[in-house]
LUMLOFI-362522 format. One record per atom (N, C-alpha, C): z, x, y; residue in three letters. Coordinates in steps of 0.1 Angstrom, whole numbers, plus 2048, in hexadecimal, padded with zeros to 3 digits. Atoms other than C-alpha are relative to their C-alpha. Layout:
<pts>
ZXYALA
...
</pts>
This chain:
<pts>
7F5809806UNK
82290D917UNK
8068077F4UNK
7F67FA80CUNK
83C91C8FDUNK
8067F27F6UNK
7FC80980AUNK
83F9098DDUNK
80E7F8800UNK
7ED804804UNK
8649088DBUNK
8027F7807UNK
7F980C7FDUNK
8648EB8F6UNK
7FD7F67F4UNK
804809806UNK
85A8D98D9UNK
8127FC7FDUNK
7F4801800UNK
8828DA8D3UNK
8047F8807UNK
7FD80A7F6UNK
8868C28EFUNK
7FB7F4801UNK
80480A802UNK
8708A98EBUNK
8027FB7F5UNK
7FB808807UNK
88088F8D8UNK
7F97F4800UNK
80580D7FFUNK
87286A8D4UNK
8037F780BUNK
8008097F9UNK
88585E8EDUNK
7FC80680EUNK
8027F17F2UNK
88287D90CUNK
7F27FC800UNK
80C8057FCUNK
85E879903UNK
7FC7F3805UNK
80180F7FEUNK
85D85290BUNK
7F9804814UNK
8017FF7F4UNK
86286092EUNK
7FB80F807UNK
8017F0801UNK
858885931UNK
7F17FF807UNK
80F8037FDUNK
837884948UNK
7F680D7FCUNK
80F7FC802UNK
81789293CUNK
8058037EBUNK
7FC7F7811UNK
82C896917UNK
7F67F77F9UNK
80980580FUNK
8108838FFUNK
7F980F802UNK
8087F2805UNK
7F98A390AUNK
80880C800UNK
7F77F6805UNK
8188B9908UNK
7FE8027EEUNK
8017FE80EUNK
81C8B08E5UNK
7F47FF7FDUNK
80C7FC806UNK
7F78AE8DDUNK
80080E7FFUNK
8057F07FEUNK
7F38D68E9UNK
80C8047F5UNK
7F27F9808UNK
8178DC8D7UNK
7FB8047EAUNK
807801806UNK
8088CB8B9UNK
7F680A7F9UNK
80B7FA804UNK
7E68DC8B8UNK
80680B7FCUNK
7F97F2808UNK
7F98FE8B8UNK
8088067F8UNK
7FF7FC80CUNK
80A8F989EUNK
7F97FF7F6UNK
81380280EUNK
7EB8EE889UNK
7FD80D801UNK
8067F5802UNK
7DB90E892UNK
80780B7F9UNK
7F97F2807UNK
7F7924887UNK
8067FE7F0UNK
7FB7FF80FUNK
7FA913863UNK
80F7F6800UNK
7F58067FDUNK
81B90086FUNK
8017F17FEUNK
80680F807UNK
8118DE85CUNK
8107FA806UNK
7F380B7FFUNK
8368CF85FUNK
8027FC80EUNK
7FC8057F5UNK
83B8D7880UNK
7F57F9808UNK
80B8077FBUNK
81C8C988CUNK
7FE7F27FFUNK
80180F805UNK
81F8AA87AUNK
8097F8807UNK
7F27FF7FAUNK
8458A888BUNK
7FA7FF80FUNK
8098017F4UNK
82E8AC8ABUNK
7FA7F3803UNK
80D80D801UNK
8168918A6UNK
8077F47FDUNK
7F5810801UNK
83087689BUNK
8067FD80AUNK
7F68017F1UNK
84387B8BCUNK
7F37F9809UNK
8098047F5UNK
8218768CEUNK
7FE7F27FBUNK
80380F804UNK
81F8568BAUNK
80D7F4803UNK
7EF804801UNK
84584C8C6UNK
7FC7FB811UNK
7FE8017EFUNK
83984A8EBUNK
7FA7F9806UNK
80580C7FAUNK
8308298FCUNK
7FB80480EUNK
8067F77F8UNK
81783A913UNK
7F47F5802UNK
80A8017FFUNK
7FA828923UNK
7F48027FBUNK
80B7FB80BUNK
7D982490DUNK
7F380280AUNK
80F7FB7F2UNK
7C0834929UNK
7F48067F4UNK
80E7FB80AUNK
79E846916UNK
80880C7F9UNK
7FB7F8802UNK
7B1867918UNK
80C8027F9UNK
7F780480DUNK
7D185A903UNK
7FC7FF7F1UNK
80A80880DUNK
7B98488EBUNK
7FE80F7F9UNK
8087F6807UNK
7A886B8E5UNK
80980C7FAUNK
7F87F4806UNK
7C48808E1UNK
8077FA7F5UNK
7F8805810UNK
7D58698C5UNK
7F88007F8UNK
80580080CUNK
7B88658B3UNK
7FF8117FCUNK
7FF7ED804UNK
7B68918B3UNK
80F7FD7F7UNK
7F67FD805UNK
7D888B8AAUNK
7FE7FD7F3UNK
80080580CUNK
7D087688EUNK
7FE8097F9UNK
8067F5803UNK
7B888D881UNK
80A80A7F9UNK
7F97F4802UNK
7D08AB881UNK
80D7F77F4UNK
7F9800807UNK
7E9897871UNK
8027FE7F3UNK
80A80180BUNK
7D388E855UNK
80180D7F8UNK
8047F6804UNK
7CC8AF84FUNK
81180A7FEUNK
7F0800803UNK
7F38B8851UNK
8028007F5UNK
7FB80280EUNK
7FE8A4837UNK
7F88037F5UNK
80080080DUNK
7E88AC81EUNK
80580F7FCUNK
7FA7EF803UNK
7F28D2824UNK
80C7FD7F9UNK
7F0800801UNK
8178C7823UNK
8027FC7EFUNK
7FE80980FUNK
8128AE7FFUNK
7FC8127F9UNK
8027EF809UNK
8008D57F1UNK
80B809802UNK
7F57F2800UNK
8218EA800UNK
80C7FB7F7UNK
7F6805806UNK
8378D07F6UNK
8037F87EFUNK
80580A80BUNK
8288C67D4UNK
8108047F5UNK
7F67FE80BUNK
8468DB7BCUNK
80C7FB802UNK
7F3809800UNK
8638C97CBUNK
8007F2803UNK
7FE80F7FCUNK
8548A97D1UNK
7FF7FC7F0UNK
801802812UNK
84A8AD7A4UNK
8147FE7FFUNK
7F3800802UNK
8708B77A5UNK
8047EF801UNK
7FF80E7F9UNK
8788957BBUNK
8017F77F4UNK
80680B807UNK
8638817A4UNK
8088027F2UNK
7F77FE810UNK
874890780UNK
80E7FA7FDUNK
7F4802801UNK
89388978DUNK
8077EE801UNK
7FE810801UNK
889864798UNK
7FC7FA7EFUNK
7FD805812UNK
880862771UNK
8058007F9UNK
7F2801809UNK
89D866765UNK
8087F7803UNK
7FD8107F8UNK
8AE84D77BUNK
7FB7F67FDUNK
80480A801UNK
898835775UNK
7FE7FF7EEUNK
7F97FF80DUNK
89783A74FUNK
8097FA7F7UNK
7F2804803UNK
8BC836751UNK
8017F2802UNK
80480B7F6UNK
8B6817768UNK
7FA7F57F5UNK
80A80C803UNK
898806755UNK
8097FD7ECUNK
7FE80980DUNK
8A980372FUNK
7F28047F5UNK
80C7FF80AUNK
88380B725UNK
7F8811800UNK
80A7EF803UNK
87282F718UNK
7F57FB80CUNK
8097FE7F7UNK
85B837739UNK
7F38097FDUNK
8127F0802UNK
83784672FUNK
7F780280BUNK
8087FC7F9UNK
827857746UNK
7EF8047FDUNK
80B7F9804UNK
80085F744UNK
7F780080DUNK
8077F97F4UNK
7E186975AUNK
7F37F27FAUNK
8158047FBUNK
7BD852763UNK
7FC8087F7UNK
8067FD808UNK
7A7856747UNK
8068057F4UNK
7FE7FF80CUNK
7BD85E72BUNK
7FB7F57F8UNK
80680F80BUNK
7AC84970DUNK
80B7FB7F9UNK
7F880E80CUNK
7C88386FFUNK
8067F8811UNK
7F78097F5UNK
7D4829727UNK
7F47F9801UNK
80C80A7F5UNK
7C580B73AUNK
7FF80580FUNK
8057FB7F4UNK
7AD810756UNK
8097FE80CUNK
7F68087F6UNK
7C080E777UNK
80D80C802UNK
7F37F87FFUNK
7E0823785UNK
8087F3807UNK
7F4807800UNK
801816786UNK
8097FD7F7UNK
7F580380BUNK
81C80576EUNK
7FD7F37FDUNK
80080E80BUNK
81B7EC750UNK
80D8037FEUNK
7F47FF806UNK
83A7E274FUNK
8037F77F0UNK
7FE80780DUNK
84A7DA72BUNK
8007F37FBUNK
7FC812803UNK
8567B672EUNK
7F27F8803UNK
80F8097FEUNK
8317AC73BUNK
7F58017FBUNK
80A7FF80CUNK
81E7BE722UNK
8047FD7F4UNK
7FB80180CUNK
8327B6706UNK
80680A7F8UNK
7FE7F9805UNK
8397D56FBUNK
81080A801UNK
7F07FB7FDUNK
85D7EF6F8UNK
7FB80F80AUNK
7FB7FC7FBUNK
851804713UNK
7F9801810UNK
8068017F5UNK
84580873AUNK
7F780D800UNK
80B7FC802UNK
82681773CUNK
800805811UNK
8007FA7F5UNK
81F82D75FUNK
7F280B7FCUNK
80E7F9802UNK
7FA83A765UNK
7FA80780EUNK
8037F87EEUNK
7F5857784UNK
7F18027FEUNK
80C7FC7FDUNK
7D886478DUNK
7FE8107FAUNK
7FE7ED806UNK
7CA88877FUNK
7FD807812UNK
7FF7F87F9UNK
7C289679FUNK
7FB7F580DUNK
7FE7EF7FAUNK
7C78A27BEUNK
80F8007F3UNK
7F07FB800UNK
7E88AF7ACUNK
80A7FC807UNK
7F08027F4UNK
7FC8B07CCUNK
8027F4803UNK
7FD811804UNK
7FC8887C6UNK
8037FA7F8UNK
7FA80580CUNK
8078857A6UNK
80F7FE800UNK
7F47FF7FCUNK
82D88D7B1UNK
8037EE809UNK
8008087F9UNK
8298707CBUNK
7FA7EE7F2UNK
80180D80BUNK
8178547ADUNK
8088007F6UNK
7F7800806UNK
83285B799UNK
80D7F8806UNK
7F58047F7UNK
84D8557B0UNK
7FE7F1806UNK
7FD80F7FBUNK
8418357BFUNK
7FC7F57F1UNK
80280D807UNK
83482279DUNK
8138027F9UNK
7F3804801UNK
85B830792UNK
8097F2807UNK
7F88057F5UNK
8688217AFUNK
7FD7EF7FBUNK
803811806UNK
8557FD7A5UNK
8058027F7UNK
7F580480EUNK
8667FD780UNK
80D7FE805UNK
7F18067FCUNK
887801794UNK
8037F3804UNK
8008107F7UNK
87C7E17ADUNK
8057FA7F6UNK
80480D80BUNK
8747CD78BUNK
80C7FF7F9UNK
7F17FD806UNK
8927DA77AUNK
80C7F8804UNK
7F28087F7UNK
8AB7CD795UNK
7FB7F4800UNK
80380D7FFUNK
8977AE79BUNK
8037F97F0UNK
7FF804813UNK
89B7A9771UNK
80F7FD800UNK
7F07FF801UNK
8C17B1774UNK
8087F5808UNK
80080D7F6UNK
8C2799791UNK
8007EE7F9UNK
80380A804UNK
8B677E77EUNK
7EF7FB805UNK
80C8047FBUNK
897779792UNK
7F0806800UNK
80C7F4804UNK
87C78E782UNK
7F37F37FCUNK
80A809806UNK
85977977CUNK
7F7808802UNK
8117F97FCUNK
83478477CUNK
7F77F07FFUNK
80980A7FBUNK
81876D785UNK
7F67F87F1UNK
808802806UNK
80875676FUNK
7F27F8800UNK
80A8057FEUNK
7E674576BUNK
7FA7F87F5UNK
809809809UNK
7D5728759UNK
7F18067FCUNK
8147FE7F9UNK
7AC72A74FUNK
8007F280BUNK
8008097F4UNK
7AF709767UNK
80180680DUNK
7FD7F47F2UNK
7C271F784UNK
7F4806802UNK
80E7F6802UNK
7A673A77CUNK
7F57F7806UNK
80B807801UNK
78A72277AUNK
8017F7811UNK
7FB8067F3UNK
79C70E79CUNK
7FE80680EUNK
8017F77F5UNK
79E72E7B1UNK
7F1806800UNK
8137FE802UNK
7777367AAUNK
7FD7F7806UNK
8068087FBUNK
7717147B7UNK
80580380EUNK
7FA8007F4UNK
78871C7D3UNK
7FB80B80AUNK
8047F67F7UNK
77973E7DDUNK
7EE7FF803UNK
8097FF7FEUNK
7567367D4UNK
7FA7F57F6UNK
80580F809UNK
74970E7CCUNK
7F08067F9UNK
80F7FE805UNK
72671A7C6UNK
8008067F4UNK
8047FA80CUNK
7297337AEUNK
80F7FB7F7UNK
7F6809806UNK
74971B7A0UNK
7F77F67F6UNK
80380C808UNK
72F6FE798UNK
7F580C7F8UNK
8067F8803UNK
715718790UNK
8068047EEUNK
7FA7FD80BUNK
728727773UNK
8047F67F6UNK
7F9809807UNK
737708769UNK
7F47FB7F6UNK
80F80B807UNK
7116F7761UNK
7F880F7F9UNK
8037F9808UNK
706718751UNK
80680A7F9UNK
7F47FA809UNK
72572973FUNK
7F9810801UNK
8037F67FFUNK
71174C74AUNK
80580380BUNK
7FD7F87F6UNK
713767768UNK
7F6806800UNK
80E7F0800UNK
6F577E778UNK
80A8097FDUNK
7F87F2804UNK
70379F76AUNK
802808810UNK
7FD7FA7F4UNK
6FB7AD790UNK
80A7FC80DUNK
7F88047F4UNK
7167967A4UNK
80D8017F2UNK
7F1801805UNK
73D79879BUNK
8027F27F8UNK
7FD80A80CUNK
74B786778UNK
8087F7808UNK
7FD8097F9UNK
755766784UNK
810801800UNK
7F1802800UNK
77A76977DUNK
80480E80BUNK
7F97F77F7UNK
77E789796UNK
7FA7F8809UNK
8008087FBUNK
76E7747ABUNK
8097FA809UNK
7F980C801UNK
78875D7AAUNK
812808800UNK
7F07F7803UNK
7A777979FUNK
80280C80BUNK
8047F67EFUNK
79B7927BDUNK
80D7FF807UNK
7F38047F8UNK
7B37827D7UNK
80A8017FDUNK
7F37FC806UNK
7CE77D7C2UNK
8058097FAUNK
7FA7F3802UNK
7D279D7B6UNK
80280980CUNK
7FE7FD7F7UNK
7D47AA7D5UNK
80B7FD80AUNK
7EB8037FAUNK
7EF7947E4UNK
8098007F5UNK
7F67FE809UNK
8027977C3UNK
80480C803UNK
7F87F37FFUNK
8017BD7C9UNK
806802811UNK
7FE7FA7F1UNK
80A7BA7EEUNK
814800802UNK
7F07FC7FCUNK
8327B37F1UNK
8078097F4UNK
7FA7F4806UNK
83D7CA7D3UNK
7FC80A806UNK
8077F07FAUNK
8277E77DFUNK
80880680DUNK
7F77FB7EFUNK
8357E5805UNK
80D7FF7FFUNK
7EB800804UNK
8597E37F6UNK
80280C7F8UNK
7FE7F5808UNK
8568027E1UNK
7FD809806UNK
8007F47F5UNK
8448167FEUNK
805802806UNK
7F38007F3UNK
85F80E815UNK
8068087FEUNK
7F47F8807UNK
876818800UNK
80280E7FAUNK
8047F4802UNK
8678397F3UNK
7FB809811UNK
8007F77F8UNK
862842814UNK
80C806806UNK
7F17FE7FAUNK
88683B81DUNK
80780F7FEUNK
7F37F980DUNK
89584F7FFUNK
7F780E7FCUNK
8067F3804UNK
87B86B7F8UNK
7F780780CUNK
8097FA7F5UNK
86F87F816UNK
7F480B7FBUNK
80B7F6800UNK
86089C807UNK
7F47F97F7UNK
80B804804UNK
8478827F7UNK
7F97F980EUNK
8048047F4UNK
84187581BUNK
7F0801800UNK
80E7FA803UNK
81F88C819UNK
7F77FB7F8UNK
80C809807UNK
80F87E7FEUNK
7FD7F47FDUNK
7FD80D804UNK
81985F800UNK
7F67FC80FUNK
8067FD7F2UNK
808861824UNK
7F18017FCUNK
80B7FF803UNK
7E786D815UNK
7FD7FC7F6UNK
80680B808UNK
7E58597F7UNK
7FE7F4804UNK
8038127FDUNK
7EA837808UNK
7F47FF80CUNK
80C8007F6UNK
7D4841827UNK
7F58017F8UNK
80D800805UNK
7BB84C811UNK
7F87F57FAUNK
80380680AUNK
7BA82F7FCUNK
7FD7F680CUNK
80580A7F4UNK
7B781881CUNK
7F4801809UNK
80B7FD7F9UNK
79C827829UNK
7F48027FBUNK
80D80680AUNK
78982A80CUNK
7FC7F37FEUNK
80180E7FAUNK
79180680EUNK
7F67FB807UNK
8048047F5UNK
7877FF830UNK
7EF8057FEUNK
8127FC7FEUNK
76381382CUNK
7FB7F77F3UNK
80380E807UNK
75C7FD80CUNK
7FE7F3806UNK
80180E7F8UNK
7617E0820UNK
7F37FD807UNK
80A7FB7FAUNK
7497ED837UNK
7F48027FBUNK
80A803804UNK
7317F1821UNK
7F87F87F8UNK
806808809UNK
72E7D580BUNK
7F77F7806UNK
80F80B7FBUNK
7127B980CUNK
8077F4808UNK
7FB80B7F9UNK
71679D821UNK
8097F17F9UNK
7FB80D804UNK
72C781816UNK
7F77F57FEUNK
80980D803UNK
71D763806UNK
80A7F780BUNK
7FA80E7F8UNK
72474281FUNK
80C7F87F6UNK
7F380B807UNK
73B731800UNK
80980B7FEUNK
7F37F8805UNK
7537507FFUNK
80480580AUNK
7FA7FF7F4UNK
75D751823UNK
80F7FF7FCUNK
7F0804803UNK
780746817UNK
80480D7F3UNK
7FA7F480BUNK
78375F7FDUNK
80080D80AUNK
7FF7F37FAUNK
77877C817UNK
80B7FD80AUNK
7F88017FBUNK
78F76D82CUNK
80F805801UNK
7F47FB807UNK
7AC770813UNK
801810800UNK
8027F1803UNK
7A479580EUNK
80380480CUNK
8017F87F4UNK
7A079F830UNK
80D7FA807UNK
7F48047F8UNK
7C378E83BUNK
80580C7F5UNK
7F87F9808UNK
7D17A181DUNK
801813802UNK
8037F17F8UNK
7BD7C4827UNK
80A7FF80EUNK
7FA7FE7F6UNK
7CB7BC84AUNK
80D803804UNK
7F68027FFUNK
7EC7B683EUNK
8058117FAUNK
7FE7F2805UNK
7EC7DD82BUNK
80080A80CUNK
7FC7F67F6UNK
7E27EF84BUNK
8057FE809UNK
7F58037F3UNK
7FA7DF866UNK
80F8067F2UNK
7F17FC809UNK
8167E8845UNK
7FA80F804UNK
8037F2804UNK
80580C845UNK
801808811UNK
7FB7F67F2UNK
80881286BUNK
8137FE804UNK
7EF801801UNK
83180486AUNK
80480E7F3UNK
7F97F9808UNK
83481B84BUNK
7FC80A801UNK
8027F57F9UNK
82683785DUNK
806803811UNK
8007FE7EBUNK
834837881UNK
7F97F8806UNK
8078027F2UNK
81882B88FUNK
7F580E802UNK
8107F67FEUNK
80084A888UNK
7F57FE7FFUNK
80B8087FFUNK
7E783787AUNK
7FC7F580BUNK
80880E7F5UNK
7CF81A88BUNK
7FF7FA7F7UNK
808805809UNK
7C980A868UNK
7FE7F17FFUNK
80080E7FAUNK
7D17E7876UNK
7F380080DUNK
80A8017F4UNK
7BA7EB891UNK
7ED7FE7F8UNK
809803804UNK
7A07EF878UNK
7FA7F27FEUNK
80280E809UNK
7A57CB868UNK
7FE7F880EUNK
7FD8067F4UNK
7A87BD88EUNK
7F37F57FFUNK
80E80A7FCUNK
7847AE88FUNK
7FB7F87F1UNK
808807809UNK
7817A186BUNK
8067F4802UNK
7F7816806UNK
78777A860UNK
8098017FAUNK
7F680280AUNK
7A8777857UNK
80C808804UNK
7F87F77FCUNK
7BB78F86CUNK
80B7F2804UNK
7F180D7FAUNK
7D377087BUNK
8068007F3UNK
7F6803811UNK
7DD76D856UNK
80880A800UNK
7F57F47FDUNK
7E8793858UNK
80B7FD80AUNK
7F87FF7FBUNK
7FA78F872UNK
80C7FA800UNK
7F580D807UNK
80E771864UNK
8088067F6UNK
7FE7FE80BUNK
810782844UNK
80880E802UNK
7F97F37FBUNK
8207A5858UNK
80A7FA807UNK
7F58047F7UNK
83878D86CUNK
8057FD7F3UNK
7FA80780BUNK
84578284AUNK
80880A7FCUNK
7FA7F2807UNK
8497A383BUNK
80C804807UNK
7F77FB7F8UNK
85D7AD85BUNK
80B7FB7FEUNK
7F6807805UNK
872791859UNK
8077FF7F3UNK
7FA80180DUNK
87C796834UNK
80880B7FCUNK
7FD7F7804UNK
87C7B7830UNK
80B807802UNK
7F27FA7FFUNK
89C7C683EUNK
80D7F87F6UNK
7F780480CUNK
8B27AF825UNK
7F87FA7F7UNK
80180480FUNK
89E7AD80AUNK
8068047F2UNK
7F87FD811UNK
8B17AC7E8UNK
7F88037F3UNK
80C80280BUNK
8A37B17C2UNK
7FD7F67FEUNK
80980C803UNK
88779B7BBUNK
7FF7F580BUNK
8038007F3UNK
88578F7E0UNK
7F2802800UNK
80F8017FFUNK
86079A7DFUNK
7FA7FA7F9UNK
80B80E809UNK
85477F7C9UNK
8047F180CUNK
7FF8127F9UNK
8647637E4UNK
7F380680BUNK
80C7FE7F3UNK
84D7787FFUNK
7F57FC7FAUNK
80F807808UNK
8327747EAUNK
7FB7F1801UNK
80580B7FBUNK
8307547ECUNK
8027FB80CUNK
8048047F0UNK
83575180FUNK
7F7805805UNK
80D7F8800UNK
81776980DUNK
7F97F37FCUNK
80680A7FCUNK
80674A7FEUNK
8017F7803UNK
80480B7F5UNK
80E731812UNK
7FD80480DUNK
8048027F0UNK
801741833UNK
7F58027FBUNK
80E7FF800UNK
7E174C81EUNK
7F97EE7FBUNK
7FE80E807UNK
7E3722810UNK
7F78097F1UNK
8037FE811UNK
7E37327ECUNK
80D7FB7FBUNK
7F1805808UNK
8047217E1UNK
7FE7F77FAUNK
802807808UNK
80270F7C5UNK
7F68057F6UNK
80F7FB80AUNK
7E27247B6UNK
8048027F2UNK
7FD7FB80AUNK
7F673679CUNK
80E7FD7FDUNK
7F38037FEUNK
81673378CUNK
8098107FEUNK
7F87F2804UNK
83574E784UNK
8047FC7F2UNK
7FC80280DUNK
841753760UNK
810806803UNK
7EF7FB800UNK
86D75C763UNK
7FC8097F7UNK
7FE7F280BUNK
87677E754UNK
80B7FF7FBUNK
7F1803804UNK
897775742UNK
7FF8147FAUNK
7F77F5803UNK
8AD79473AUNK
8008067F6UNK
7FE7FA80AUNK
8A47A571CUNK
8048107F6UNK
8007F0805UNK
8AA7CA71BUNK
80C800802UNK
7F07FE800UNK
8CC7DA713UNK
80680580BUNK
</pts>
């Protein structure tokens, strides 16, 4: 077989093209072997384009695909790291311009940041500037956490300019309500001895667990979209940062202790929310991943799938600050509506 038909096979030729899933698997593999990361990957997406019969022999050749494509992109995020830094320098100046507020960038573990990567924005910490915290390594992903927590100050930005900018707020009642709600036992427990065993989780993560989780879920999937739309050559690491992070995910999952009987409803919430990240993570890949497939058998997947028809439905005319109404249509299918409230961002930067 001579590579170059790879020139022919298109997404839609292949639909119909017989024996083409193991065409492009073999097309694929040989360009892996000769170093040819892009085109390989360009390979492997097509094979994920083709509504082909799932026999044993399909099954095994997409998961090989997977595999190789894995291994692909993280080549591609290492060839492409100097122009995707470029990319990213040039979204900081834009956004800069954009936000009104001095942007400081820093790295995981510097001692003057808080633990955690991502962005404090100004108006919600109180302070005159937006705060943005990447990771120190790999490298060839720093280009990529730059560019998408940019990308969130823009969301916030427009949703501010909009008029419709809020962030979530919480009572100690809420706090103390949602504890009862995720887990009565160690609710009354707490309440009758104002302690914690030091070896089970402080009662208020507990209780803030879930909700931080659906808080971060419709901004997050509105900034990946959109960074994937608008920046290709971060495609790569944007590809191997989020898979990685979902899979590190998913094996955590896997190995924690068994659920207590009173926090069936909290794992519930979690695992609709997990479910709801990897059905987004195979839409914002093609369809290369399985990472919905993983969530299939937990408690709570009906919720994902509620919670992914919503997204669908929103997302092609969503406006700024549109992902705060999802959100709470996020909790009313998980019944968390009413848990917490929102605080308005009125307009204050020049």
């Amino acid at each position: 077989m001579k590579i170059n038909k790879m020139k022919t096979l298109t997404p839609t030729t292949a639909q119909t093209a017989p024996g083409s899933l193991s065409q492009l698997a073999e097309i694929a593999q040989q360009f892996a072997e000769q170093g040819k990361s892009r085109e390989a990957a360009a390979a492997i997406e097509q094979i994920f384009a083709i509504t082909a019969p799932e026999d044993e022999r399909s099954a095994r050749l997409r998961d090989e695909a997977r595999q190789t494509y894995f291994a692909c992109q993280e080549e591609l995020a290492r060839q492409d790291r100097l122009a995707a830094a470029q990319a990213a320098a040039e979204l900081l100046a834009d956004t800069q311009q954009l936000a009104g507020y001095p942007i400081r960038v820093a790295f995981e573990g510097d001692t003057d940041v808080p633990d955690g990567r991502g962005v404090r924005l100004a108006w919600e910490e109180g302070c005159g500037q937006h705060l943005v915290v990447c990771q120190h390594e790999p490298e060839e992903l720093q280009p990529y956490d730059l560019a998408s927590a940019l990308l969130r100050i823009q969301t916030e930005t427009k949703a501010l300019l909009a008029g419709k900018s809020r962030f979530p707020s919480l009572s100690r009642q809420q706090i103390d309500d949602l504890l009862f709600l995720f887990d009565p036992h160690e609710a009354l427990r707490f309440a009758a001895e104002g302690t914690w065993i030091t070896v089970n989780p402080h009662p208020d993560d507990i209780a803030l667990e879930p909700l931080r989780m659906l808080l971060g879920s419709a901004p997050w999937m509105l900034v990946e979209a959109r960074l994937r739309q608008r920046y290709p050559v971060l495609r790569p690491a944007q590809f191997v940062s989020r898979s990685t992070a979902f899979l590190d995910g998913s094996q955590a999952r896997e190995d924690s202790k068994e659920i207590r009987p009173t926090q069936r409803f909290r794992e519930r919430v979690i695992n609709a929310v997990d479910g709801l990240n990897g059905l987004y993570l195979d839409w914002l890949f093609g369809g290369v991943t399985d990472f919905g497939a993983r969530c299939r058998d937990l408690d709570g997947f009906d919720l994902s799938q509620k919670l992914w028809q919503q997204w669908q439905s929103r997302f092609p005319a969503m406006q700024p600050g549109d992902e705060f109404a999802l959100l709470d249509d996020y909790a009313g299918i998980l019944g968390l509506s009413g848990r917490f409230g929102w605080k308005h961002q009125c307009q204050t930067k020049k």
